[in-house]
C-alpha positions in Angstrom: -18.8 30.0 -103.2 -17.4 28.8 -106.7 -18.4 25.9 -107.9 -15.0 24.1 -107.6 -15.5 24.9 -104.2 -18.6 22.8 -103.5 -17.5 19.6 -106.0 -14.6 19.8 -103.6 -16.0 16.3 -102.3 -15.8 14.9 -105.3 -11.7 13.9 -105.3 -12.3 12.3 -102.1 -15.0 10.1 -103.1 -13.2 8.9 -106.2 -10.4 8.4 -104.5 -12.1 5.8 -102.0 -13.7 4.2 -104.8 -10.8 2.6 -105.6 -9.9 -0.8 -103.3 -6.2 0.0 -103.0 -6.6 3.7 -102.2 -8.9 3.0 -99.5 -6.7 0.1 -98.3 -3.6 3.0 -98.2 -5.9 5.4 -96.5 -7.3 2.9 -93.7 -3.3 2.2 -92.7 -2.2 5.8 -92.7 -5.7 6.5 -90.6 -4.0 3.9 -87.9 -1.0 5.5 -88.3 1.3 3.0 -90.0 4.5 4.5 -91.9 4.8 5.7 -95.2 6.5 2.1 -96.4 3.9 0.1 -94.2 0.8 2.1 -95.7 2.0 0.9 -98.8 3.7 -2.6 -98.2 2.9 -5.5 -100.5 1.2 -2.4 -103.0 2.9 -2.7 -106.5 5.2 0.7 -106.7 3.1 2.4 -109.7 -0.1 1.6 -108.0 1.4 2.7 -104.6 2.4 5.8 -106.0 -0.6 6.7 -107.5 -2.8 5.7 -104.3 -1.0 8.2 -102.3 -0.9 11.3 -104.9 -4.9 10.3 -105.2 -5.3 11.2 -101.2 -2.8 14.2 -100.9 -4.5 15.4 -104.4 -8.1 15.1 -102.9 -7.1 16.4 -99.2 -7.9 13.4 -97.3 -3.9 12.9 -96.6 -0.8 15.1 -96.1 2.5 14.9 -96.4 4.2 16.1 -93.0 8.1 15.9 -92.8 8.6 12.9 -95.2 5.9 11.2 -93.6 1.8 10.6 -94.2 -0.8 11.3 -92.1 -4.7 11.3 -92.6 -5.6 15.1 -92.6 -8.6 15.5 -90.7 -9.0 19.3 -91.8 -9.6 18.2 -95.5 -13.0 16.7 -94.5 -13.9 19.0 -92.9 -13.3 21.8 -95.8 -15.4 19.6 -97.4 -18.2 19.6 -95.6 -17.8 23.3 -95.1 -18.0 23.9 -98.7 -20.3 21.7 -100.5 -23.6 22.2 -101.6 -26.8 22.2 -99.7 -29.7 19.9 -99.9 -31.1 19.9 -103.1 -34.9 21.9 -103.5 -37.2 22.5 -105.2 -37.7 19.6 -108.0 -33.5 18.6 -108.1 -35.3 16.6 -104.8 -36.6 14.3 -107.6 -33.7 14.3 -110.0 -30.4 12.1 -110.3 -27.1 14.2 -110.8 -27.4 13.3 -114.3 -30.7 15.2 -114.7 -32.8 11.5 -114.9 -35.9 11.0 -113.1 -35.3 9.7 -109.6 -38.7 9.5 -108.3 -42.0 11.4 -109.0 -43.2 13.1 -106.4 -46.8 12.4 -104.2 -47.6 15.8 -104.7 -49.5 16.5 -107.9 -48.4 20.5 -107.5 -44.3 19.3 -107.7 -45.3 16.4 -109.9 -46.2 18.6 -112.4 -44.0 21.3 -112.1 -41.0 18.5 -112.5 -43.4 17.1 -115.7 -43.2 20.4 -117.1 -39.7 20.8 -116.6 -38.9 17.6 -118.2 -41.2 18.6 -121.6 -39.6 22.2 -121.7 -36.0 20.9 -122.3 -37.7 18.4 -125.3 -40.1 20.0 -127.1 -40.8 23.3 -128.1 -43.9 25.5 -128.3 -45.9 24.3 -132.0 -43.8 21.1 -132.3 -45.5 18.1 -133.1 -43.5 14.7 -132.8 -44.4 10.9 -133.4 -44.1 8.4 -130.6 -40.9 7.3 -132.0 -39.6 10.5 -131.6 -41.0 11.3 -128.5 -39.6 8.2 -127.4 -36.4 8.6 -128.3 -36.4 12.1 -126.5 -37.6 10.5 -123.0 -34.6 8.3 -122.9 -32.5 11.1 -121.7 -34.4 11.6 -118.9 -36.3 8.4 -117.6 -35.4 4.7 -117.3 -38.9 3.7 -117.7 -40.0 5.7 -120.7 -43.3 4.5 -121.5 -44.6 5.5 -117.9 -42.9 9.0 -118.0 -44.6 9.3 -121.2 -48.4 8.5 -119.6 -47.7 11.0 -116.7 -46.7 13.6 -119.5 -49.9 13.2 -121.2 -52.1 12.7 -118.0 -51.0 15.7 -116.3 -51.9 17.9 -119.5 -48.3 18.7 -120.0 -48.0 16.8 -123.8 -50.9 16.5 -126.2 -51.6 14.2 -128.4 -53.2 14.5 -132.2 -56.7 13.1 -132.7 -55.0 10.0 -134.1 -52.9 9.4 -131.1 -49.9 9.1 -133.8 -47.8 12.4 -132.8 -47.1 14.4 -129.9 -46.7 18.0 -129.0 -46.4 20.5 -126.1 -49.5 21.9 -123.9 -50.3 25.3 -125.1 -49.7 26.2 -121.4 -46.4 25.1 -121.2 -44.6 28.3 -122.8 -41.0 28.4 -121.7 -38.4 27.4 -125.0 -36.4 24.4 -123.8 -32.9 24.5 -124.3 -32.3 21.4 -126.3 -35.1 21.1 -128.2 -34.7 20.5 -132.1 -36.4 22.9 -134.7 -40.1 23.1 -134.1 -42.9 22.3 -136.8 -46.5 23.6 -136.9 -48.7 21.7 -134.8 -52.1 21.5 -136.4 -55.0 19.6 -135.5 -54.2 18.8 -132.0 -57.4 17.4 -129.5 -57.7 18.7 -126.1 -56.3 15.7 -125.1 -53.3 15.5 -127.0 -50.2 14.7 -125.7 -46.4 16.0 -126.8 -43.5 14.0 -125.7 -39.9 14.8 -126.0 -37.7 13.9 -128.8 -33.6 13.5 -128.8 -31.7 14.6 -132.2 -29.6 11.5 -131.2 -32.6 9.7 -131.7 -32.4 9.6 -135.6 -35.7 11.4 -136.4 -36.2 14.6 -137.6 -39.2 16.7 -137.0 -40.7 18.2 -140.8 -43.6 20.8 -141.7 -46.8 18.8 -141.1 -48.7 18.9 -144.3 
């Protein structure tokens, strides 16, 4: 199954969104005419409403006339995607945080994912930075940031100043900026994850 195949959902749902789709859809669900389904619409907006519903499956065009096509649903449900697992459970489609899970084992298997894709291996960070970096993953930064360091998945330098990945944490995120010698670092250190949209720059610890 292509992935076209299971976003084919998605057309439907935008279409809906809109109040004077949806208003066009509910009268060609009750069967009204092609000029009833539309009366009182403004002719651009009319026009679009209807190629929005043929476009996303939810309507067809028989003979001149509209009726709700109850197979495109259906194709739909057919096709999409199943449940999320493993730790997409506890992310948004947008890869943010959505929850942490109760269980420490998927807690910190979704902390480590997060830290992998900010930080890599021997990079040390400030606060700001890791701050910065934890934006693009967590509306509440500051407590993603305690469970990071709590669950031994960032360390933090003696001075509690910088940040930098758990020496058991090993896999090489994917957008992680260019990684500087971490020296120094306590067993409780922390690392947090930094964003190149941030504005800082990680540099050679001296």
């Amino acid at each position: 199954m292509t992935t076209a195949d299971q976003n084919a959902w998605r057309p439907a749902i935008a279409a809906l969104a809109n109040d004077t789709t949806r208003e066009v859809y509910a009268r060609i669900v009750l069967g009204a005419s092609r000029g009833d389904a539309v009366a009182g619409v403004p002719v651009p907006r009319a026009d679009a409403a209807i190629a929005a519903l043929v476009g996303s499956g939810l309507v067809a065009e028989r003979d001149g006339a509209l009726v709700a096509d109850a197979t495109g649903p259906k194709r739909m449900l057919a096709t999409a995607a199943g449940r999320p697992t493993g730790i997409d459970r506890f992310l948004r489609p947008d890869g943010r945080v959505d929850r942490y899970p109760s269980k420490a084992s998927e807690r910190a298997e979704l902390l480590a994912h997060v830290a992998e894709r900010v930080l890599r291996p021997g990079e040390v960070v400030t606060e700001r930075e890791l701050t910065g970096r934890l934006e693009r993953f967590a509306d509440d930064v500051a407590l993603l940031r305690r469970h990071l360091v709590d669950h031994g998945v960032v360390e933090r330098t003696p001075s509690g100043s910088e940040y930098a990945l758990a020496p058991s944490i090993r896999e090489t995120p994917v957008a992680a900026e260019t990684p500087r010698q971490a020296v120094g670092l306590g067993s409780e250190a922390t690392s947090g994850p930094g964003d190149a949209a941030s504005g800082s720059t990680s540099s050679e610890r001296r």
